[in-house]
Structure formats: structure tokens, C-alpha cells
N, C-alpha and C positions, 0 to 999 in steps of 0.2 A: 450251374444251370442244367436243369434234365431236359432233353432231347424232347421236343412235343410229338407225341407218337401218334397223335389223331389226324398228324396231315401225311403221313409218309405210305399210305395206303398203293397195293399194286392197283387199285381203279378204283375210280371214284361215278358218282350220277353226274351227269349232264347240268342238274339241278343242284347239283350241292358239290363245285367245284372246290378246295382248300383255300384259303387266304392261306398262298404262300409267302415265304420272308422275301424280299426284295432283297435281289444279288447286286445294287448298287447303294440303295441306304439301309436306312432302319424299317421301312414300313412295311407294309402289306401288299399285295397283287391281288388286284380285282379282275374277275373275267369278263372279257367285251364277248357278250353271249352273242352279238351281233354278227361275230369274226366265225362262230363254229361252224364245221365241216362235216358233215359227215356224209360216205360216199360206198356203197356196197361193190366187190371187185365185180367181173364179169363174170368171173367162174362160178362166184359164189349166185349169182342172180340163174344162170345155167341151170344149176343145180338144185332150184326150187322144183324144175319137173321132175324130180326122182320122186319116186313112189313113196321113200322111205324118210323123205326128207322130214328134219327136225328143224326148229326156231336155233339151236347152237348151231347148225351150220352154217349161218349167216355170217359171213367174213366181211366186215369194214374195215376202212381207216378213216382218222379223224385228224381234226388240225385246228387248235384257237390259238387266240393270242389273251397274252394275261400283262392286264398293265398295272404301273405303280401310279396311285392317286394322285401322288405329292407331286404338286406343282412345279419345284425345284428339285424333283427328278426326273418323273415321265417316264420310266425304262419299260422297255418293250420285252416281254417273254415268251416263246415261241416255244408251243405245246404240239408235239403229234405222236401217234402211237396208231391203235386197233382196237378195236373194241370186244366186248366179252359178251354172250347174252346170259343174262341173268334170272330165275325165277322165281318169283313175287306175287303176293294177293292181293287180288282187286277185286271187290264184292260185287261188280259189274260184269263183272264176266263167267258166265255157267257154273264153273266149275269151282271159280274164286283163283283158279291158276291163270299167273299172264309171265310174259317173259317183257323182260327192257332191258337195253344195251347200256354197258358200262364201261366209261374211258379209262385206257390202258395206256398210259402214256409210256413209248420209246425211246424220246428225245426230247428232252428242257433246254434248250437255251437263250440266254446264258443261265445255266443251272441254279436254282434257290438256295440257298447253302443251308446246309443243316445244321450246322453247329456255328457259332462264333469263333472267329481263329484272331488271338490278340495280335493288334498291329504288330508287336516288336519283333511275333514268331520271326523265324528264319525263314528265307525265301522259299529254299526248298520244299523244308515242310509245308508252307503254303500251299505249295504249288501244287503237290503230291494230294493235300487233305481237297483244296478245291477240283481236282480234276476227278476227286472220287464222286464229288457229290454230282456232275455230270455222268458218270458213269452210273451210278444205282440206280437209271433207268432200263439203261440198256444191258447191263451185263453185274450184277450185285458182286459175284465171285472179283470180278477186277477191281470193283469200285473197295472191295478189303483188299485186296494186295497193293490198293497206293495207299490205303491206312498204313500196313505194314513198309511201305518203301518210304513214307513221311516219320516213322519210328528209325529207321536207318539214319535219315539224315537229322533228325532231333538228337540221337546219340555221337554223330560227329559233329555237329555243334553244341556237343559236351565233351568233347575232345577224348571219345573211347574211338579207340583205333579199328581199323578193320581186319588187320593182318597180326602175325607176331610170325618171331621171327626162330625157329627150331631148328636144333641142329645146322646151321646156316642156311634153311633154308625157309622162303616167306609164304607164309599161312593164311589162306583167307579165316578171318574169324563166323563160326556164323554166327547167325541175330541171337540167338542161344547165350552164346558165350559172352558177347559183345553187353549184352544185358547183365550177365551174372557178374562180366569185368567193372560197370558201373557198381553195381549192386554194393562190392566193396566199397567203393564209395558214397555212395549214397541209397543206403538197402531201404529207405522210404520209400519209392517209387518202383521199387522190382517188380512187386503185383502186377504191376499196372502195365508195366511194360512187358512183362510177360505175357498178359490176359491178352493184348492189343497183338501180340505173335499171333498168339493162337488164334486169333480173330482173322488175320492174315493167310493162317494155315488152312482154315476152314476152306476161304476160298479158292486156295489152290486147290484145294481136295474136292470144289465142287459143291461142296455139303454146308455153303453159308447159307443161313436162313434170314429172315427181314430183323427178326429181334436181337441173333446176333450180329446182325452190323449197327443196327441201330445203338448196342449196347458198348460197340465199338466206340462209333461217334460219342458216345454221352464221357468214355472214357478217352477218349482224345480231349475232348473241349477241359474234361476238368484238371487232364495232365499238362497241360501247356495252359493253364491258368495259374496252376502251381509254379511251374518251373519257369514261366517268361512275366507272368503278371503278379509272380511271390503270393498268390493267394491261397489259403487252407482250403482246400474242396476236396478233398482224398474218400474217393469212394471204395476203401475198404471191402465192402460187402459184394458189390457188382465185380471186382475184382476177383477176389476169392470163387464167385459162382461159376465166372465163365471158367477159370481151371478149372475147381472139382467137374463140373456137368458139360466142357464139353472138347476138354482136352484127350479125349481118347478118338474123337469124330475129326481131329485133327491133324492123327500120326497119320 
């Protein structure tokens, strides 16, 4: 399954909120437009009598709730962030130039999950894949390095070791090697597990961007479809990409 990329937007309009996935069933989250908030600081209101003032100096925060339809779920999803101003044509206005504020959402929770994680994953890994998808609001660069710390713990629940043991003395392995040690065993999956490093590397390095974590996610859901659910979905290609293009933005 590929990653739906028309909802994972850093803001979205007021008017045109995402049908996110519902983090307790299968469905969709509809927004109770009833519930939105939105509130300009006091600095930001201050600062209309500068002389020099712009429509982006405008500093909100905003807050909805987003509910699930299904009657035999009902969950509740608590949206807040800040808002961005934006500019847009409107043939009613002089110029045809207008500006309107757009939600920048901070904080989801309980977070929408981006990807499918099969029941049987390991807990670990779960744990690690869900806490990123909470995080890719607030911080993208972390929300890869629990992709990359959910690849740690899918390779000890394939029993490659983390240490070895040299000259009598014990070695941490890193995620490098720990990969290339599976590889021998099973070089089907190195791509992937490599590309998912590098994906990792990226956000230590600061220099994660929206598509590659998203490209991340698409390659986590189809490697633990493979290896926990036995299903062929090996994307070859998106593997290959993010090493050649963007393994050097990664050392």
C-alpha cells in the first residue's frame, strides 16, 4: 500500500481539513468545525501599529477536535498548532491580492497513523513506528530516528546481534554492519533496510525533508508486510532512489 500523500500537508485551509485515518479503527476523522479556535497572541495584535506592518506578522494559535463517525468508535483527536498567512486571489478585492490563514498543526493526538503496522509486528517496533507518527508534527527530524530505532529493534527480532566480540573484547555493532550481517542472510531486504538508515541519518543530520520520511513510511509499511505478514510488496525502485539521491545529504 503507498502512503496517501494528499493528507500529510505542513497546513492545511480551515475549509478543507484532511479525512484523517482513525488511530483506533479503520475509518476516517471528520472535523467538528464547531470545536475551532482560533486566537491572535497579544504581541502579535501590539504590533499591528508599526508602520511597517505586514498581514504575515499575524501570529495565531489554533485548536479543533476531529472526530471518528463510526458509532462503535467515537474517538476523539485533538488538533493544535499556529497558523501561517497565506496569499491568494480573490477578484473582490482591488488588487485581486488577499491573504487567509492556514492550519499548521503542532500537536495530534492520539496521532493518525500513517502507515499500517501488521498486528503480529513486534512490540517494539510498534512502539517506535507509532511514536514517530506523533512526532512528524512536532519535530520530523525525530519522528526518522524512531523509523531508524523501530529498524534496530525489527533486526533483533531477527536475531542479528548488536555486539561481536574482537579480540576478547565486545563491540557495539553499528546499524551499518548489523544490516550487512543480516544481508548475508537474507540480501532480499538490504535495500530497504539500508534506504530506512539513511532515512534515519537524514534526521539526525537535520536535513529530513516531508518526502523523505514519507518515503520512509511507505518503505517501513511494505518491509514489515514482507517479513511479518509474508507478503511480496518489495519496492525495489523507491529503495534504490533514496541511496543513489540522497545518501550523501546523510553522512
Amino acid at each position: 500500500m503507498s502512503v496517501d500523500r494528499s493528507l500529510w500537508h505542513a497546513e492545511f485551509s480551515r475549509d478543507a481539513i484532511p479525512r484523517f485515518p482513525c488511530p483506533s479503527c479503520t475509518g476516517r476523522l471528520l472535523a467538528d468545525k464547531g470545536s475551532l479556535f482560533i486566537g491572535e497572541t497579544a504581541h502579535s495584535i501590539k504590533q499591528r501599529d508599526h508602520d511597517d506592518w505586514e498581514p504575515d506578522w499575524i501570529d495565531q494559535r489554533f485548536s479543533i477536535r476531529l472526530v471518528c463517525p463510526d458509532p462503535d468508535c467515537g474517538e476523539i483527536v485533538l488538533v493544535s498548532g499556529d497558523t501561517i498567512m497565506t496569499e491568494t486571489y480573490d477578484d473582490e478585492f482591488p488588487d485581486g491580492c488577499c491573504y487567509e490563514d492556514a492550519l499548521r498543526p503542532r500537536a495530534v493526538f492520539p496521532a493518525p497513523p500513517i502507515i499500517n503496522i501488521p498486528a503480529a509486528s513486534p512490540n517494539d517496533v510498534s512502539h517506535n513506528v507509532k511514536l514517530s507518527f506523533s512526532l512528524f508534527w512536532a519535530d520530523k527530524a525525530a519522528a526518522a530516528n524512531r523509523l531508524r530505532v523501530a529498524v534496530e529493534y525489527l533486526l533483533d527480532d531477527l536475531k542479528v546481534s548488536r555486539t561481536v566480540i574482537k579480540n576478547k573484547k565486545t563491540l557495539e555493532l553499528s546499524l551499518n554492519n548489523r544490516i550487512e550481517a543480516f544481508g548475508k542472510r537474507e540480501p532480499t531486504h538490504t535495500q530497504t533496510l539500508h534506504a530506512l538508515r539513511i532515512v534515519g541519518n537524514l534526521g539526525s543530520h537535520g536535513s529530513i525533508k516531508v518526502g523523505d520520511l514519507l518515503d520512509g513510511y511507505e518503505l517501513m509499511e511494505n518491509l514489515l508486510d514482507e517479513l511479518v505478514n509474508h507478503r511480496s510488496t518489495y519496492l525495489a525502485g523507491l529503495s534504490l532512489n533514496i541511496i543513489s539521491r540522497r545518501s550523501k545529504r546523510s553522512r
